[in-house]
TORKOL-4160 file (C-alpha; in steps of 0.2 Angstrom, whole numbers, padded with zeros to 4 digits, m for minus):
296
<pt num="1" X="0069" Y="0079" Z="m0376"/>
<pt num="2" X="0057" Y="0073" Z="m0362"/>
<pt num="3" X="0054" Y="0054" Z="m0362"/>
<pt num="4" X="0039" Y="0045" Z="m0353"/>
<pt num="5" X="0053" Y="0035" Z="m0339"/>
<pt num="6" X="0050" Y="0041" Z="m0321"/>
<pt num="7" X="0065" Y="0042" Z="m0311"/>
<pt num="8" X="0060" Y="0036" Z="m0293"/>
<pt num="9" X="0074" Y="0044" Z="m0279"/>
<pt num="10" X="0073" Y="0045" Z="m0261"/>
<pt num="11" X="0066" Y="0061" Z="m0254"/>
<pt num="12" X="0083" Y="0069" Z="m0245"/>
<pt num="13" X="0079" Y="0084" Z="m0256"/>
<pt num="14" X="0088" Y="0095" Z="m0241"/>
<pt num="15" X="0102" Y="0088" Z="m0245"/>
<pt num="16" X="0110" Y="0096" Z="m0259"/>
<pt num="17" X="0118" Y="0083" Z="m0266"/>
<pt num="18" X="0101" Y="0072" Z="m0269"/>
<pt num="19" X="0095" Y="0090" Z="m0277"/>
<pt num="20" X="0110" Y="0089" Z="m0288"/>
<pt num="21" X="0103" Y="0069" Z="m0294"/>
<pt num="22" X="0085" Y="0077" Z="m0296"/>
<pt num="23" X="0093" Y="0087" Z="m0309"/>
<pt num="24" X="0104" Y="0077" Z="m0316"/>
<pt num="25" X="0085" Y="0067" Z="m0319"/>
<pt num="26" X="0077" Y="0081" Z="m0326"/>
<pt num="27" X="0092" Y="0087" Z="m0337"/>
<pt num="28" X="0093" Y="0067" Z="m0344"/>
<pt num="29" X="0073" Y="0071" Z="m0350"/>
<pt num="30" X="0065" Y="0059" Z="m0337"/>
<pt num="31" X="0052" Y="0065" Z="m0321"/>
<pt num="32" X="0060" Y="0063" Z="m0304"/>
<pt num="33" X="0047" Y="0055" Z="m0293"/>
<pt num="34" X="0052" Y="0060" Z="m0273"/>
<pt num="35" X="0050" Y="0044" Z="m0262"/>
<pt num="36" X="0044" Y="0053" Z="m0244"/>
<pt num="37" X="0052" Y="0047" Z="m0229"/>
<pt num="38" X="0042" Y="0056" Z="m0217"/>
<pt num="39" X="0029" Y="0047" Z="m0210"/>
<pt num="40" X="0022" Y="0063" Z="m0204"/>
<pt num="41" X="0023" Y="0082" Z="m0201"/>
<pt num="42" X="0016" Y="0083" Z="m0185"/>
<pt num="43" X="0028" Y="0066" Z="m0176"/>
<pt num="44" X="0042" Y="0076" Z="m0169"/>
<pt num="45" X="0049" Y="0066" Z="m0159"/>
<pt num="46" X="0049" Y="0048" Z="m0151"/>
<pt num="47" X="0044" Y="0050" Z="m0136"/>
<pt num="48" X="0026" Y="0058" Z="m0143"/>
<pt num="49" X="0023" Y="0043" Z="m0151"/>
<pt num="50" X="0019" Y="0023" Z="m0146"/>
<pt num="51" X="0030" Y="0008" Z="m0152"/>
<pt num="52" X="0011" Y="0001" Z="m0157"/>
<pt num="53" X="0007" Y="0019" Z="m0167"/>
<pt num="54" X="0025" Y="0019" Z="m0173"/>
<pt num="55" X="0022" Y="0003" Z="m0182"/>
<pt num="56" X="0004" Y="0005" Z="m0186"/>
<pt num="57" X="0010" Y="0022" Z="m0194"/>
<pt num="58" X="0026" Y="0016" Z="m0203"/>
<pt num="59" X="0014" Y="0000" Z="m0212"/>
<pt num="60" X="0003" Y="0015" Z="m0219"/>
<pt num="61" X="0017" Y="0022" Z="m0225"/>
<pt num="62" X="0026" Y="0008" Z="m0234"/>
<pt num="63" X="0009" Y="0006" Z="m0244"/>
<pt num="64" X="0009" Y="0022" Z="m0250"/>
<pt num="65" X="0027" Y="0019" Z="m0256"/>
<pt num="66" X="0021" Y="0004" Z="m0263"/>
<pt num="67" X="0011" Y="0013" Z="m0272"/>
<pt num="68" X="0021" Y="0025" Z="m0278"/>
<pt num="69" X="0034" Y="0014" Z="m0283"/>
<pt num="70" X="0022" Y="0006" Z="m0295"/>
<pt num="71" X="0024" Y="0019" Z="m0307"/>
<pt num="72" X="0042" Y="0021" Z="m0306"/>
<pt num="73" X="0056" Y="0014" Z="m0321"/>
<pt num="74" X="0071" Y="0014" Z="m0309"/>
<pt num="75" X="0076" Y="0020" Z="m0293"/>
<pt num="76" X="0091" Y="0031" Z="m0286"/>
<pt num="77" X="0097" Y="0028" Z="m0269"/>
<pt num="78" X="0107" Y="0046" Z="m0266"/>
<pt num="79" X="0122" Y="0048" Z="m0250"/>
<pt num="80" X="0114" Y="0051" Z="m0232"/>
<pt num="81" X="0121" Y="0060" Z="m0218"/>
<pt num="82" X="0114" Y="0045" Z="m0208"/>
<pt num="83" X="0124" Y="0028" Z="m0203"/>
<pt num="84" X="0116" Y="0013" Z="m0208"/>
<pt num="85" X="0111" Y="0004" Z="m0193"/>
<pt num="86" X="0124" Y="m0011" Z="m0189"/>
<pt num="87" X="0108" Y="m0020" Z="m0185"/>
<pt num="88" X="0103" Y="m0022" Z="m0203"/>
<pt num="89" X="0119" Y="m0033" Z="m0206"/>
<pt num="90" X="0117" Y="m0043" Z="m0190"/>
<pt num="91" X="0129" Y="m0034" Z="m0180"/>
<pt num="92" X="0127" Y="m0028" Z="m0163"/>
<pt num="93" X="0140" Y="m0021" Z="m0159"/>
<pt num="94" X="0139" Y="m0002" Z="m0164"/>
<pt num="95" X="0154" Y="0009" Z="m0164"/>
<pt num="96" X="0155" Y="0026" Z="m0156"/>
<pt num="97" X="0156" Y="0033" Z="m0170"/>
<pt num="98" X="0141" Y="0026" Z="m0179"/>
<pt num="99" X="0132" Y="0028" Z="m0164"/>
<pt num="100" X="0132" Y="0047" Z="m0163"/>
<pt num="101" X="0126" Y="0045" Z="m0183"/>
<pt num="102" X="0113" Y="0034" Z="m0181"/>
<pt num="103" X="0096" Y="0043" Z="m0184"/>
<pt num="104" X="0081" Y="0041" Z="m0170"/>
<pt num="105" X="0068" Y="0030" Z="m0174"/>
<pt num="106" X="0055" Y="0041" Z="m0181"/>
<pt num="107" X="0070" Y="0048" Z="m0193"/>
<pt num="108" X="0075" Y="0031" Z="m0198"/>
<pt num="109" X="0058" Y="0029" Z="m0205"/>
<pt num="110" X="0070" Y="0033" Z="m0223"/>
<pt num="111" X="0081" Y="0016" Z="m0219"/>
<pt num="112" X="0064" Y="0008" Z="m0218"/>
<pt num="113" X="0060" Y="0016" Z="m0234"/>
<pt num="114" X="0073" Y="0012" Z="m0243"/>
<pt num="115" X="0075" Y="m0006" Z="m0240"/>
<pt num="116" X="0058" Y="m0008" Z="m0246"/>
<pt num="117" X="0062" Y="0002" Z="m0262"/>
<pt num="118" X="0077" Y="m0011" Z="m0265"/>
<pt num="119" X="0067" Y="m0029" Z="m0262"/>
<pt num="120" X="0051" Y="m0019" Z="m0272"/>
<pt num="121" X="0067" Y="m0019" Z="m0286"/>
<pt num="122" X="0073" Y="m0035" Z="m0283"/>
<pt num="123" X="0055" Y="m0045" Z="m0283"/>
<pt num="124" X="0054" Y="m0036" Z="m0302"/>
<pt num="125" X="0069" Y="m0039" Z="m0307"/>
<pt num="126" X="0065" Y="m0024" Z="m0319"/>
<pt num="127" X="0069" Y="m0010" Z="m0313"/>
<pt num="128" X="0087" Y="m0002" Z="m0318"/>
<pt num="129" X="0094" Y="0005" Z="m0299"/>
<pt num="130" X="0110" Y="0015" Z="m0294"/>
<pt num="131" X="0116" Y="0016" Z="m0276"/>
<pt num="132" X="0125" Y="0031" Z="m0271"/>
<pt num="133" X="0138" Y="0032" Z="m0254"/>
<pt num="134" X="0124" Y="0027" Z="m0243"/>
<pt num="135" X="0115" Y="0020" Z="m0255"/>
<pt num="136" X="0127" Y="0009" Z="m0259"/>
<pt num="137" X="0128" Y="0002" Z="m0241"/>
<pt num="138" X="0114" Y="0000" Z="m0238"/>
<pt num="139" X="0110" Y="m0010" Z="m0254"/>
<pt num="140" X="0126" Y="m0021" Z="m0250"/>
<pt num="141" X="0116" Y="m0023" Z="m0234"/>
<pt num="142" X="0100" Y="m0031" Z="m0238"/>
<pt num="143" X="0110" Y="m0043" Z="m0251"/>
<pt num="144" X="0119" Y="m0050" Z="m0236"/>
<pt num="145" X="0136" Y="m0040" Z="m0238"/>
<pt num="146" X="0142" Y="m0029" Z="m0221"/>
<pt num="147" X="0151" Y="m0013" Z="m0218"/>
<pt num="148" X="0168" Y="m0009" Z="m0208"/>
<pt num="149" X="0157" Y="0002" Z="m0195"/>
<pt num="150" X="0173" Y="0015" Z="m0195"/>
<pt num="151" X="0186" Y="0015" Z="m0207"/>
<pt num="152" X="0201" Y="0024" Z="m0198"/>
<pt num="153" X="0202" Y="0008" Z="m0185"/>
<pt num="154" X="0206" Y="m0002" Z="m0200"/>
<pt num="155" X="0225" Y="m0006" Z="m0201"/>
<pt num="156" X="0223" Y="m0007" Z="m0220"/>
<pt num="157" X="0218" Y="0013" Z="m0220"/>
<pt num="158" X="0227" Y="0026" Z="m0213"/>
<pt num="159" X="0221" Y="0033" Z="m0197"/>
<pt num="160" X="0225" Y="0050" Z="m0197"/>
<pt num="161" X="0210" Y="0060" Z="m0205"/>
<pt num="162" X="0220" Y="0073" Z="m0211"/>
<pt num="163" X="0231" Y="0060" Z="m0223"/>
<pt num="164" X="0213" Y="0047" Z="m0225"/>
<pt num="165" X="0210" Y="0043" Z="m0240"/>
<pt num="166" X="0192" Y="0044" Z="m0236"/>
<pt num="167" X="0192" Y="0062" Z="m0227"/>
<pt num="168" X="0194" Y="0080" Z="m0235"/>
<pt num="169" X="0197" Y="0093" Z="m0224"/>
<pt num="170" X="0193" Y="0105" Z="m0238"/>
<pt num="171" X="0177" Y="0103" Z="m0239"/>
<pt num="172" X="0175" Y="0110" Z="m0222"/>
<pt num="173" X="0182" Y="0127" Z="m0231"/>
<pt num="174" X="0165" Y="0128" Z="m0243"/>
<pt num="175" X="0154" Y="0143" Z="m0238"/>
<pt num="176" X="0134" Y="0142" Z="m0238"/>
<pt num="177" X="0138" Y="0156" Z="m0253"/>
<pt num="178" X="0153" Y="0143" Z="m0263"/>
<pt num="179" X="0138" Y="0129" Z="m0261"/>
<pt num="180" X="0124" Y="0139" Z="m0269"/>
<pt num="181" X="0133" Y="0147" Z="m0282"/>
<pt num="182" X="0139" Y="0129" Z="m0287"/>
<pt num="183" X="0122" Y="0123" Z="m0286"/>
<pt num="184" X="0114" Y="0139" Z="m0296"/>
<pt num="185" X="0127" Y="0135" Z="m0309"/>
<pt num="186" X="0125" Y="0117" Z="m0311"/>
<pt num="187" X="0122" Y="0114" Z="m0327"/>
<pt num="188" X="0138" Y="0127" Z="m0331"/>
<pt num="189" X="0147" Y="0115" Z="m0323"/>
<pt num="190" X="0141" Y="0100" Z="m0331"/>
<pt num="191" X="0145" Y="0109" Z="m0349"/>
<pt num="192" X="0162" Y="0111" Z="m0343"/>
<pt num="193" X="0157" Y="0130" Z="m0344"/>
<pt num="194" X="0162" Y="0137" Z="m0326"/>
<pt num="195" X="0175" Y="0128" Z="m0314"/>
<pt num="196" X="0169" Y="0111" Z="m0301"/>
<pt num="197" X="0174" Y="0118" Z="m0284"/>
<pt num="198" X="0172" Y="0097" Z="m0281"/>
<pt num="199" X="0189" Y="0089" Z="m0283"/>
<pt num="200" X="0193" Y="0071" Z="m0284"/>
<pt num="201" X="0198" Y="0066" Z="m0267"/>
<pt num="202" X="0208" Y="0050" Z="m0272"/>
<pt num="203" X="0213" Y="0039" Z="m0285"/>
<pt num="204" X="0202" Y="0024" Z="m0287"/>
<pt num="205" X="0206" Y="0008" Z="m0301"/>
<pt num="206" X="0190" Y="0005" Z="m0311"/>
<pt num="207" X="0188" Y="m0014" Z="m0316"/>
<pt num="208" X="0192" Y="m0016" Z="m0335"/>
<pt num="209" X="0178" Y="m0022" Z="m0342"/>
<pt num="210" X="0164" Y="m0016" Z="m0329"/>
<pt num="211" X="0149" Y="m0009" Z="m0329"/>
<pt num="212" X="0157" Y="0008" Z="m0324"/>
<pt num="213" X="0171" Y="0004" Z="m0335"/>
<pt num="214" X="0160" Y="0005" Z="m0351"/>
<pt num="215" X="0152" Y="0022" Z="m0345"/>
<pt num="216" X="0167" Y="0031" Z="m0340"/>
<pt num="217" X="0176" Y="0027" Z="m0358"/>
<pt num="218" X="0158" Y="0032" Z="m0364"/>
<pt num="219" X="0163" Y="0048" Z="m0356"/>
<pt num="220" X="0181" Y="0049" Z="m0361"/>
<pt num="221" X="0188" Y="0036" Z="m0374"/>
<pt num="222" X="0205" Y="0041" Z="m0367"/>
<pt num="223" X="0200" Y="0040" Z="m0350"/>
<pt num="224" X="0214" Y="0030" Z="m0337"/>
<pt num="225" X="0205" Y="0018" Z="m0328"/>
<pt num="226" X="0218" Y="0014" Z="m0317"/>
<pt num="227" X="0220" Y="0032" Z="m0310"/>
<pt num="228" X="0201" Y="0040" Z="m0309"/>
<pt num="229" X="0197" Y="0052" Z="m0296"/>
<pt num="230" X="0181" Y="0056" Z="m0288"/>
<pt num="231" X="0173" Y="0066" Z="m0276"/>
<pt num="232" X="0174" Y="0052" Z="m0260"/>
<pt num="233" X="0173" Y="0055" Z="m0241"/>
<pt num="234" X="0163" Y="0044" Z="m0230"/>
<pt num="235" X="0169" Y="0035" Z="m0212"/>
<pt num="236" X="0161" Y="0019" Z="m0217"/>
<pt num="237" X="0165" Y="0007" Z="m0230"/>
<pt num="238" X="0167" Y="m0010" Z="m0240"/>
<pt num="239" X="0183" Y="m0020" Z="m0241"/>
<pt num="240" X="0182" Y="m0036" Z="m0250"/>
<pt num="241" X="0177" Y="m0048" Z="m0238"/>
<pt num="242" X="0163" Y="m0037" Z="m0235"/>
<pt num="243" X="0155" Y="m0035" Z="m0251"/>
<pt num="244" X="0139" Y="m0044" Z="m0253"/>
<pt num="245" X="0142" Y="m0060" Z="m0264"/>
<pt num="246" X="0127" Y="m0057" Z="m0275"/>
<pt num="247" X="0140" Y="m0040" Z="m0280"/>
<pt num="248" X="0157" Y="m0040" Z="m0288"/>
<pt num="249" X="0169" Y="m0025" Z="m0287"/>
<pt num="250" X="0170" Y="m0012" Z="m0301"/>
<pt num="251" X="0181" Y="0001" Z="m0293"/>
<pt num="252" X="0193" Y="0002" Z="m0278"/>
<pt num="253" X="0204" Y="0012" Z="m0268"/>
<pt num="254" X="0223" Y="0011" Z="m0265"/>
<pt num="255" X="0219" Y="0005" Z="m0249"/>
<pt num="256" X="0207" Y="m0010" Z="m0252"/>
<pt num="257" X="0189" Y="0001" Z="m0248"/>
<pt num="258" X="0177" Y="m0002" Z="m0262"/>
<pt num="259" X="0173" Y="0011" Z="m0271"/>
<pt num="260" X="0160" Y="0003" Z="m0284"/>
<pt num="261" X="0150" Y="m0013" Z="m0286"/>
<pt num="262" X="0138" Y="m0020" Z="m0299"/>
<pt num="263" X="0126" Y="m0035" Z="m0297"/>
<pt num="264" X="0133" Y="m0048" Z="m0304"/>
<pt num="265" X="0116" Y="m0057" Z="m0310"/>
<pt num="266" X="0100" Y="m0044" Z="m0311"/>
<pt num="267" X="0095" Y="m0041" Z="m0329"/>
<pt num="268" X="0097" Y="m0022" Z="m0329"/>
<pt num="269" X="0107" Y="m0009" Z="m0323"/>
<pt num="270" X="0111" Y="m0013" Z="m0306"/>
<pt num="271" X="0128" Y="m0002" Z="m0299"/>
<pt num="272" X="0133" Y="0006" Z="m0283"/>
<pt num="273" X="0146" Y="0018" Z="m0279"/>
<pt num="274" X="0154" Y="0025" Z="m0262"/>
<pt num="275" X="0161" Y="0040" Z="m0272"/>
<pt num="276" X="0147" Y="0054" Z="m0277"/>
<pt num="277" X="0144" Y="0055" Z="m0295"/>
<pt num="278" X="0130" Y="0068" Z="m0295"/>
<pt num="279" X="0148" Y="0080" Z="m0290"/>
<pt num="280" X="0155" Y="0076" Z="m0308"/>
<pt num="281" X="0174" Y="0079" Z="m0303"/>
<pt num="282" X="0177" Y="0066" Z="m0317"/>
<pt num="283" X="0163" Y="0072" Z="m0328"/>
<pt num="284" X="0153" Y="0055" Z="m0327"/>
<pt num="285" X="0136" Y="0064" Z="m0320"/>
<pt num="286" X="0127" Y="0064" Z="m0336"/>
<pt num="287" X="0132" Y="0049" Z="m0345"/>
<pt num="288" X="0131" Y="0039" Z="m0328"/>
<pt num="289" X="0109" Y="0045" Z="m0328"/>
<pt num="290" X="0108" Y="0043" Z="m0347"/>
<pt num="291" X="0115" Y="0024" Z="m0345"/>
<pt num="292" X="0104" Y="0020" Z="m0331"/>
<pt num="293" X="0090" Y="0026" Z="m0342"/>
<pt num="294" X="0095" Y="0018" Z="m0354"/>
<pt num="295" X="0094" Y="0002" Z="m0346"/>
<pt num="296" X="0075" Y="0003" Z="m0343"/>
């Protein structure tokens, strides 16, 4: 059944994974309303443009979002292939590894984006969010938390890619046909009607009594909180010194990374994850949308 709640998400719609939350949207009976991150079609590149256009062009843009974000319920914050720039957390320093992720500075026009979407959310105080991978970083970000820049020089992780908790070399073996087939038969899967070629990559411990607690015994009464496994990979990541102290930890790896967060004070639904729901290697993928609409 359709409901009147408009579901605002960032517009990485070539991404398949933000198509798989745009679905998710639709399927849960609310309107997914794409925030654009492209400020436009014809800026190609940085050297075309001016810093002084650049700005001029970006303030436009962050009106119209303002806009648009008037006449959303909630917000999604989906995965991005891009790092977070360390400057957003007050670092300098940026890691080789970042550093070949970063976008350019007319494509990070969506960081922009998105940190407007959160304090829109924040200054409201009303607005049910969810913070995927990226998302989640991000989000920990403009609350004052930081990010281990790369994982696998942390002693507390192993640093081999192939053993990493955080790294799944099978993924590498998914053919453009496996993806499209996986995405044509989302909904399949969802029912539990045709196999998940996502697997979980790890165990993580969900918090008794958390947010994400609640939803995954929602899910599954039965469900063993302290040996859940989603789909996970990412090079960059929370440990607890890290987390924004406006968040408190709702899942986490064997090795001490973060794996979800909740807000410990905003009135609505307010919860971040490393791992990717939208993949439903638990099953979570509905019930997780139907909460946060819910919660408007």
């Amino acid at each position: 059944m359709k409901n009147k709640f408009r579901i605002g998400i960032t517009d990485d719609t070539n991404i398949m994974r933000c198509r798989l939350i745009v679905r998710l949207i639709e399927i849960c009976g609310s309107v997914p309303v794409l925030i654009p991150t492209n400020l436009n079609k014809d800026v190609k590149r940085d050297k075309h443009i001016k810093d002084e256009q650049f700005k001029s062009l970006l303030e436009y843009h962050l009106k119209i979002v303002d806009t648009i974000l008037e006449g959303c319920n909630a917000l999604i914050f989906p995965g991005n292939k891009r790092d977070i720039h360390p400057n957003l957390y007050g670092e300098n320093y940026i890691h080789p590894q970042t550093k070949r992720r970063l976008p350019s500075r007319i494509s990070n026009v969506r960081q922009e984006v998105e940190v407007r979407m959160i304090e829109y959310a924040l200054k409201k105080q009303d607005m049910p969010v969810l913070g995927i991978c990226g998302g989640m970083q991000l989000i920990n970000a403009v609350l004052g938390g930081n990010l281990v820049q790369h994982l696998p020089d942390d002693s507390r992780t192993d640093n081999s890619e192939k053993e990493n908790y955080h790294y799944d070399e099978n993924l590498k073996n998914f053919s453009k046909e496996m993806l499209k087939d996986y995405e044509d038969n989302f909904e399949l899967i969802l029912k539990g009607e045709k196999e998940n070629i996502f697997k979980g990559t790890h165990e993580m411990e969900v918090i008794e009594n958390s947010l994400l607690a609640e939803i995954y015994k929602k899910s599954n009464p039965n469900i063993n909180l302290k040996n859940i496994k989603e789909l996970s990979i990412h090079h960059q990541g929370c440990f607890e010194e890290n987390l924004s102290n406006q968040l408190k930890i709702s899942a986490i790896s064997p090795d001490g990374v973060i794996e979800a967060a909740q807000h410990k004070t905003y009135p609505k639904m307010f919860l971040l994850t490393q791992f990717h729901p939208e993949c439903n290697a638990s099953g979570i993928a509905i019930k997780l949308v139907e909460e946060l609409i819910k919660s408007i």
